[in-house]
N, C-alpha and C positions, 0 to 999 in steps of 0.2 A: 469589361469583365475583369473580375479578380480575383487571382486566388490566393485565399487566405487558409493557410494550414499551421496550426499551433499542432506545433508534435509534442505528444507526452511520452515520456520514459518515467515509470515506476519504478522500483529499487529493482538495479544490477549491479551483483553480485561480484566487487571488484577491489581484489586484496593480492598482494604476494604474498606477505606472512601476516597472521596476527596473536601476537601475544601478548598476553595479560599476565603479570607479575606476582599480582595478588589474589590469592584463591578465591574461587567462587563459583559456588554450584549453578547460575542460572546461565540461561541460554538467550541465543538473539536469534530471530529467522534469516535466512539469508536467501532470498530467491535468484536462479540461475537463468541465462538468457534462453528461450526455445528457438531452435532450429527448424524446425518442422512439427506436422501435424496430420495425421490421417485417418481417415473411418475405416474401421478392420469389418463392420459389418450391424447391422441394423438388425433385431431379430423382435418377432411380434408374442409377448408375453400372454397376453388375457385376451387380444383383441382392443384393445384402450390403450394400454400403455406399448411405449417403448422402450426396449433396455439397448442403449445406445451404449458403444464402446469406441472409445478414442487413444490413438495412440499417440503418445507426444516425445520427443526427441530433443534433447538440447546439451547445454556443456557449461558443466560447473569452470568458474575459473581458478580451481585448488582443488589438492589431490589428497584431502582429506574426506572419509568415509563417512557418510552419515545416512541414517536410513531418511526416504522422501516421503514429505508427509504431501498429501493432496486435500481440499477441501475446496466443495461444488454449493453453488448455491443459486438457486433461479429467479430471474428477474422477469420482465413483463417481455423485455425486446432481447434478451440473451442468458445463457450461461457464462456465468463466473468460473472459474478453475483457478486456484492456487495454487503452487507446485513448489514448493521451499525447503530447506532443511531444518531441524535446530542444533545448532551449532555452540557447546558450549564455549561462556565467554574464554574461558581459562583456555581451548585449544589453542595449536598452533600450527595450521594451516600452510606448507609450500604451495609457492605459486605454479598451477600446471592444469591444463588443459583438461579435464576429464569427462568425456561423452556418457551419457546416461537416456538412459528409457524409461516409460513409465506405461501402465494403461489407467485409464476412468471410464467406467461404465455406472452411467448415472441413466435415470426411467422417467420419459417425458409421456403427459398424452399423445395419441396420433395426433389429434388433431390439435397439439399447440408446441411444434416444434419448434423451439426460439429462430430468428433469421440467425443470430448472431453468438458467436462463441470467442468468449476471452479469455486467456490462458500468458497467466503475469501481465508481460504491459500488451501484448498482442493481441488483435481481433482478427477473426474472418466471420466471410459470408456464411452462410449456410444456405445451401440450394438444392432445394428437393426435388426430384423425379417427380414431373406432373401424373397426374392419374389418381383414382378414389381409393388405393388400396395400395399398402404396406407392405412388400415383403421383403425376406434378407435380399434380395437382388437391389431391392430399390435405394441403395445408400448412397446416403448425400453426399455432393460436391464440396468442398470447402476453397474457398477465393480470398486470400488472406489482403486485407485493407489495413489501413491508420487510425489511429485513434488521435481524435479532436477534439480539446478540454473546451468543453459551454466554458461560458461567464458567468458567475454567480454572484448576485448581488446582494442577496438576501435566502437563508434557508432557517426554516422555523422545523424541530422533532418533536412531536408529539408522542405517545406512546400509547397505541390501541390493545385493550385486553381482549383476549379469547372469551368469542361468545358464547362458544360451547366445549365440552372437552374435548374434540375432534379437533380443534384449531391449537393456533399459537398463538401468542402474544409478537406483536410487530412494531416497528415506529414508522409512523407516515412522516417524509421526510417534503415539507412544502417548500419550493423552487420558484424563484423569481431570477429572472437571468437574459441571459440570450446565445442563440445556438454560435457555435466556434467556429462554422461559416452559412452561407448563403445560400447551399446546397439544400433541398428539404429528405433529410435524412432524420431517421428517430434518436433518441435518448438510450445508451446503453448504460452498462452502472456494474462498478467494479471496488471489492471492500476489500483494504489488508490491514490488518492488524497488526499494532508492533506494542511492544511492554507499555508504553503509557498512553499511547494516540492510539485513535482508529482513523485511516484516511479514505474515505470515501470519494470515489473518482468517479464523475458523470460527463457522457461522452458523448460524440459525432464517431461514426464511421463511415469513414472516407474514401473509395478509390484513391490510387496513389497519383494518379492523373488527373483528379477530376479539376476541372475549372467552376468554379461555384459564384453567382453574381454577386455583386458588393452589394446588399442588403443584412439590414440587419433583422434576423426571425425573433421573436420574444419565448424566452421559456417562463410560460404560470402550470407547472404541473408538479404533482406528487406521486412519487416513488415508495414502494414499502418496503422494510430491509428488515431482516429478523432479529426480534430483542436480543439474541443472543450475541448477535454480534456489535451491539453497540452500546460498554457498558459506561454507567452512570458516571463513576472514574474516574473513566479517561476522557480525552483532551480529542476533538471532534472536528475534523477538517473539512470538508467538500469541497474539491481542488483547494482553491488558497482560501477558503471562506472560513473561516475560525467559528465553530459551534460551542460559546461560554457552558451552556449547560441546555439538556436533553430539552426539556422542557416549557424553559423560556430562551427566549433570544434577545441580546443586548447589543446595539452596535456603539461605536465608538471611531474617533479620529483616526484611530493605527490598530492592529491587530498586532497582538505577542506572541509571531508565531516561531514555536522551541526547537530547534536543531535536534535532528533523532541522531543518537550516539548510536553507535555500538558497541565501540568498544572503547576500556579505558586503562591506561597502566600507570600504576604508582610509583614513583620514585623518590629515594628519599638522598636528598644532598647528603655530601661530602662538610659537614661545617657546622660550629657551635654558635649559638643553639640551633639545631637542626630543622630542616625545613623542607619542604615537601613540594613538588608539582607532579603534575599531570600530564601525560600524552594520552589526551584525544581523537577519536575520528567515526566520522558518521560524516551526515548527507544532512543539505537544508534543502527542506522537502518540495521546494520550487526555485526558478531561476533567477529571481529577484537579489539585486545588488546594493544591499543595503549593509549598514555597520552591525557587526557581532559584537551584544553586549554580554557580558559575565558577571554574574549577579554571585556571590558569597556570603554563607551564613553559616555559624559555627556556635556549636552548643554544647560545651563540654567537647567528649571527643568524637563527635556527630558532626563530619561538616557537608552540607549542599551546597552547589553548586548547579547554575539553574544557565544554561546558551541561548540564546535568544535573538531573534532582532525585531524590530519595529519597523512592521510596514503598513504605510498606509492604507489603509481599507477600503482605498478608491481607484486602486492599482493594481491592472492587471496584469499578474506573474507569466513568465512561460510556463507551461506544464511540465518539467522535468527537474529533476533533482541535482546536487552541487554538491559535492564532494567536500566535507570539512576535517582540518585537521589542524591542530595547535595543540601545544604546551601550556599549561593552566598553572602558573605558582599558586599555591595557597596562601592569604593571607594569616602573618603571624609566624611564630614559630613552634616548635613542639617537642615535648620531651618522651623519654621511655614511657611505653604503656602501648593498648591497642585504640584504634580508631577507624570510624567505621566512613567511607566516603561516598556520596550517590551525583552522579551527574546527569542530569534529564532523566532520573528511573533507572541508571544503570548504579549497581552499589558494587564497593571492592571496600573489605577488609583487609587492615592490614597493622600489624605487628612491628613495633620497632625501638 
């Protein structure tokens, strides 16, 4: 027997200070870790539906104020919950502990209570009172597990329109892969969005004990995920599986997958002709140990700036994220005037 546990961590929220130099009205989400989780009560609306409320508890790691935004979305084996801030790039953030609360009260049928609830990178059970009927007494247990990133070797999006106006439009998202152990546990499935990617995460939940056999299970299934959150755009992950575009799917030797920034600060040297870098830092969005390459291109006073590495497409990453941070000189040098700088979809003007 063997156990095989790939742990995934999704983006936590880990800064002493952050300051950006140069002005700019946008913002980056920053999700915080959750401490706890509890059902304040189950209450029966129509007779069909539930209006389920959740109480969630956790600790920003900085003691700046920002209102919490939440968004819920249902899948076939669980609830989604995202729980983040937006943080504009321009604050400036001390490092300090700050406990925070929240409720969600989202409305499931009786009869299709998800087993599972995830809320940022964490999942728990869901365990309902047995018996044919509902009421506020009957609230579910929650048994909080691991999550266990599949293997994905192949994922084709499709985009299905609403057949009628009561529907939505969706993308069936098709799965070739294999389960993240040996254990026969279902498929859970969790979306975060950031300024240029969407990362789509599909999952094993695990007891944290479990011993699961060395076999390997095959994933051939699809998943549906709502048009709205996966736009044409952006740049399309499932775990480390790089989606080129919605609709078709292209493989290749390595995947170009882009270090998510978040933040970026300008600096302009002490020196003639004057010259410019960069302090960086964001996460590369798995644990793969590969070279960071820096691609530059400059158009007038437009310059990108693209983070990247190349990993082969036959290699499987840990599930969790890597801390990046560097100094970027700009190639060239520069004279008075403005200029406008974007790195992975993060832009800073700046004046000099």
């Amino acid at each position: 027997m063997e156990k095989r546990v790939i742990l995934f961590s999704l983006l936590i929220a880990m800064f002493s200070m952050l300051t950006v130099q140069a002005q700019d009205g946008g913002t980056f989400k920053v999700w915080s870790p959750i401490d706890a989780i509890s059902t304040n009560y189950v209450a029966t609306d129509d007779g069909e539906t539930l209006g389920w409320e959740l109480h969630i508890e956790g600790t920003h790691t900085d003691a700046c104020e920002f209102d919490l935004v939440t968004e819920t979305n249902l899948y076939d084996n669980n609830i989604d919950i995202q729980v983040y801030r937006d943080v504009p790039i321009a604050a400036t953030c001390l490092r300090e502990d700050t406990p925070f609360e929240t409720d969600v009260v989202f409305f499931v049928p009786v009869d299709e209570i998800p087993p599972y609830v995830i809320v940022n990178d964490q999942v728990w059970e869901v365990i309902v009172p047995e018996g044919d009927t509902v009421s506020t007494d009957d609230v579910p247990q929650l048994e909080e597990l691991i999550l266990v990133g599949a293997v994905i070797e192949d994922a084709v999006v499709t985009l299905v329109e609403p057949a009628t106006e009561d529907e939505t439009a969706y993308y069936a998202l098709e799965l070739l892969g294999s389960h993240g152990v040996g254990c026969d546990v279902p498929l859970v499935v969790s979306v975060r969005e950031l300024a240029e990617a969407t990362l789509v995460g599909v999952f094993n939940p695990v007891p944290e004990l479990a011993v699961c056999p060395a076999v390997i299970n095959i994933i051939d299934e699809t998943i549906n995920i709502p048009a709205t959150l996966l736009a044409e755009t952006a740049l399309v992950t499932v775990n480390t599986y790089i989606i080129d575009e919605l609709e078709t799917q292209t493989m290749s030797d390595s995947n170009k997958v882009m270090t998510n920034i978040n933040t970026v600060s300008v600096n302009v040297m002490e020196s003639f002709p004057m010259q410019i870098s960069l302090d960086v830092n964001g996460e590369h969005p798995d644990g793969c140990d590969y070279p960071v390459v820096v691609d530059q291109s400059r158009n007038g006073n437009t310059i990108t700036v693209e983070v990247y590495r190349n990993v082969p497409a036959d290699v499987m990453c840990p599930m969790m994220l890597n801390p990046y941070e560097a100094t970027i000189s700009l190639d060239g040098t520069f004279e008075s005037g403005s200029y406008t700088i974007t790195v992975n979809g993060v832009t800073q003007s700046i004046d000099i």
